[in-house]
C-alpha positions, 0 to 999 in steps of 0.5 A, a space after each residue: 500500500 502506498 501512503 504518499 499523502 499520509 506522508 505529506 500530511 505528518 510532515 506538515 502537521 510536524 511543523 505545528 503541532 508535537 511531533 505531528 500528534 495529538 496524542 504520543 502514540 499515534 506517532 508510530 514510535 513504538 512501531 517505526 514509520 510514517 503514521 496513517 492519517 484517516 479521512 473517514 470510517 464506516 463500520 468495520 473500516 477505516 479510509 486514508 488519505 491515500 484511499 486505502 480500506 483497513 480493517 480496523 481493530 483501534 475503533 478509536 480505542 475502544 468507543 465503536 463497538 457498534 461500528 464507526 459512524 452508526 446511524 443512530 449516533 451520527 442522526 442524534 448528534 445531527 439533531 441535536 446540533 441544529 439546537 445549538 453545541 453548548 449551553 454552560 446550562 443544564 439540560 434534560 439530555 443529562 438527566 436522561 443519560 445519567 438516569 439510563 447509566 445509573 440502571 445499567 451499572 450495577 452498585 452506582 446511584 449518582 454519576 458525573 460527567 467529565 470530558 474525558 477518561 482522564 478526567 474521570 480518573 482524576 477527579 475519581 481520585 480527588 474524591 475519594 482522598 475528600 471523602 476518605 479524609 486519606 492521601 495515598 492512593 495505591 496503583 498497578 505497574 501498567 495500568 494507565 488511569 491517563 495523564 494525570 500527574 498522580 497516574 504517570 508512575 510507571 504508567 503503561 500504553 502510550 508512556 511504555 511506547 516510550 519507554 519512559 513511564 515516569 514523564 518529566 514534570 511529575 513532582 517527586 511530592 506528587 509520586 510519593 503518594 502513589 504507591 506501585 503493586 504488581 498487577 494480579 498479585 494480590 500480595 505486593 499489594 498487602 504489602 502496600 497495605 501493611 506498609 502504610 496503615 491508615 494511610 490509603 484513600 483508594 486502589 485504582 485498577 483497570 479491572 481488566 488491564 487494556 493498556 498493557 495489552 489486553 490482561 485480564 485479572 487471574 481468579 480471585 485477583 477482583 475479590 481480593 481487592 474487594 476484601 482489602 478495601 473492606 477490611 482497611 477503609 479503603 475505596 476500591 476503583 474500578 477504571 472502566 473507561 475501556 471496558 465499561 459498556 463493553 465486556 458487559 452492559 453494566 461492565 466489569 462489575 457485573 461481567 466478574 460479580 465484583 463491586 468498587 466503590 468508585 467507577 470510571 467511565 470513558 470511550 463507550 459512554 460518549 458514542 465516540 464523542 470526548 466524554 468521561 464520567 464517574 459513578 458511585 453510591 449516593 453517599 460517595 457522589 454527595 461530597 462533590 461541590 456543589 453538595 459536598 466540600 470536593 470541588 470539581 467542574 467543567 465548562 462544556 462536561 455534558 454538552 449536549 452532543 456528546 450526550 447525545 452521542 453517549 445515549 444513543 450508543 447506550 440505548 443501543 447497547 442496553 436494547 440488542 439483544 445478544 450483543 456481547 454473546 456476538 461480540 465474544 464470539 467474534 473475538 474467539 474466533 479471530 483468537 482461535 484463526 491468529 493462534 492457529 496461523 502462528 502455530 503453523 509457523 512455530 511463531 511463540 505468542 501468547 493471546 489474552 482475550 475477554 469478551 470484545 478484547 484480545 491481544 497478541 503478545 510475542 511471548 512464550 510464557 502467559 503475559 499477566 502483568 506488566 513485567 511479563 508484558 515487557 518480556 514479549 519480542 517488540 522487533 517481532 511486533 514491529 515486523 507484524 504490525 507493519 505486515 499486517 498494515 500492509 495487508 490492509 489491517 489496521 491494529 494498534 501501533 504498540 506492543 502495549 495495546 488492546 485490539 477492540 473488536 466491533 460488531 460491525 466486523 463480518 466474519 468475512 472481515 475475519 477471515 481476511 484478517 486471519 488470513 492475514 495474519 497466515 502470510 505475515 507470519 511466514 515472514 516473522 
């Protein structure tokens, strides 16, 4: 495939904006070359600026898991504008989508929305330190909760891309009171624990990890959690900003039967417009301004497009029946074609997979935390993205990344994916 115009494009955009991006990785770093520009989407596919089709398996990270430019989210952010794009005022729209989320998220009885995943987390934070009354917050090795500075301690995704997860600008005061455990390994964070009694406002957890590749929590990893933060006056929160909406209607806290206190949302909630939330029970959510001492705002948080956007999508999600069953079927089987044609080529990977989400690590032992993740052959990796961008499929351009599967993705899709992944592989 020829990428001329992409080319050009990153050349200008290099002049005037960071290294050509808004955001670090889509700059092609952790993968080497040119970076695609897109042009427009529909359903499973992405088109550049050169033309080319790519099956895409980004999704924007995460928020199409109906497909890109999905009717009734493109007619009711079409609708919706003709009224105006931002009011600074409240609208009915925002009891509307806080009242439906509310039903589908099990233990949460008032949520807030923010402008962003980051935001979400940030402020998650903020609230549990006010309603605690605490300081320290403990988090995983890989888990990305965003750029916040509290986060940007041995941060996964972008930051790994890098290879330099503590950023410059993170103040040593701020980093002493995160608290780094290994993620599914319930005993470093015991250890954390028993290390700073009284001490911890709250663990914060991608519940299952996406941002070192896609890990999910080994047994009894979520209820561990659980039972320290019960037993040590510690609120538990869960950063589903990935897969809230996604591995089950209500999240992870339904698809593992697991409570947190505090819940983050991202991506999904939003329909593919920038939106984050956060969600709790009443007496957690009623410390926040204007009910409670713990200040937090936004000029445009709920603007009406991007709630608009977030109901339809969630609506949606909430009336299909057999969605996630689709959607886990499809990922098994694009898990199930990729490690057979790997095999074939004696080729050692390891695949996670949960639900809508999948991963290929090139390595031979299981990838459960970010430690094991870092062991995987990146040269390998950077030789099959580019292999298989090549062929017309588009996955994330990092080792430390989730695919996210869409149910606009057709079997046909899948098989040409794998069969992708068969002529790639002779060449790794």
């Amino acid at each position: 495939m020829l990428y001329q115009r992409s080319s050009a494009l990153f050349n200008d955009a290099q002049v005037v904006i960071p290294g050509g991006v808004n955001s670090p990785v889509r700059a092609f770093k952790g993968v080497g070359g040119t970076p695609i520009f897109a042009k427009s989407a529909k359903g499973a596919y992405v088109y550049d600026e050169d033309g080319n089709r790519l099956i895409d398996y980004i999704n924007s990270w995460g928020p199409m898991l109906l497909g890109h430019a999905y009717p009734p989210v493109v007619d009711a952010v079409i609708e919706k504008t003709k009224s105006g794009t931002s009011f600074g005022m409240p609208t009915a729209l925002e009891t509307e989508i806080a009242e439906l989320a509310v039903a589908m998220v099990p233990n949460i009885d008032k949520i807030r929305f923010v402008n962003s995943g980051t935001e979400a987390c940030m402020s998650a934070i903020r609230l549990a330190r006010g309603f605690t009354k605490k300081d320290k917050i403990i988090k995983f090795a890989g888990c990305y909760h965003g750029h916040s500075d509290s986060f940007l301690i041995a941060a996964g995704s972008g930051a790994s891309t890098f290879g330099t997860p503590n950023s410059p600008g993170v103040t040593q005061g701020t980093a002493k009171d995160t608290l780094l455990a290994r993620y599914n390994d319930l005993e470093s964070v015991k250890a954390l624990i028993t290390a700073n009694p009284n001490e911890i406002a709250a663990i914060i957890v991608e519940p299952v990890a996406g941002n070192m590749g896609c890990i999910p929590p080994v047994d009894g990893f979520l209820e561990g959690l659980r039972q320290f933060c019960d037993t040590h006056h510690i609120l538990l929160i869960f950063d589903e900003v990935m897969t809230g909406f996604r591995l089950a209607k209500g999240g992870v806290q339904e698809l593992k039967e697991v409570d947190a206190d505090i819940v983050c949302f991202g991506k999904v909630v939003g329909g593919g417009l920038p939106v984050g939330a956060f969600a709790a029970r009443n007496e957690i959510m009623n410390e926040l301004a204007p009910l409670g001492p713990v200040y937090q705002a936004g000029t445009l948080s709920g603007n009406p497009l991007a709630m608009a956007a977030g109901l339809a999508m969630l609506k949606a999600i909430n009336n299909e029946k057999g969605l996630m069953n689709r959607l886990a079927e499809k990922t098994k089987y694009l898990h199930n074609g990729i490690a057979d044609a790997l095999n074939k080529n004696d080729i050692d990977h390891t695949i996670n997979r949960i639900g809508s989400m999948i991963s290929v690590h090139f390595a031979k032992e299981p990838v459960v935390d970010f430690e094991s993740a870092a062991k995987g052959n990146n040269e390998r990796f950077k030789s099959f993205f580019h292999g298989m961008l090549n062929s017309g499929v588009y996955i994330a351009p990092s080792a430390f990344e989730s695919w996210f599967i869409t149910d606009a993705l057709t079997y046909q899709d899948l098989n040409e994916t794998i069969a992708a992944v068969e002529e790639v592989a002779k060449t790794l």
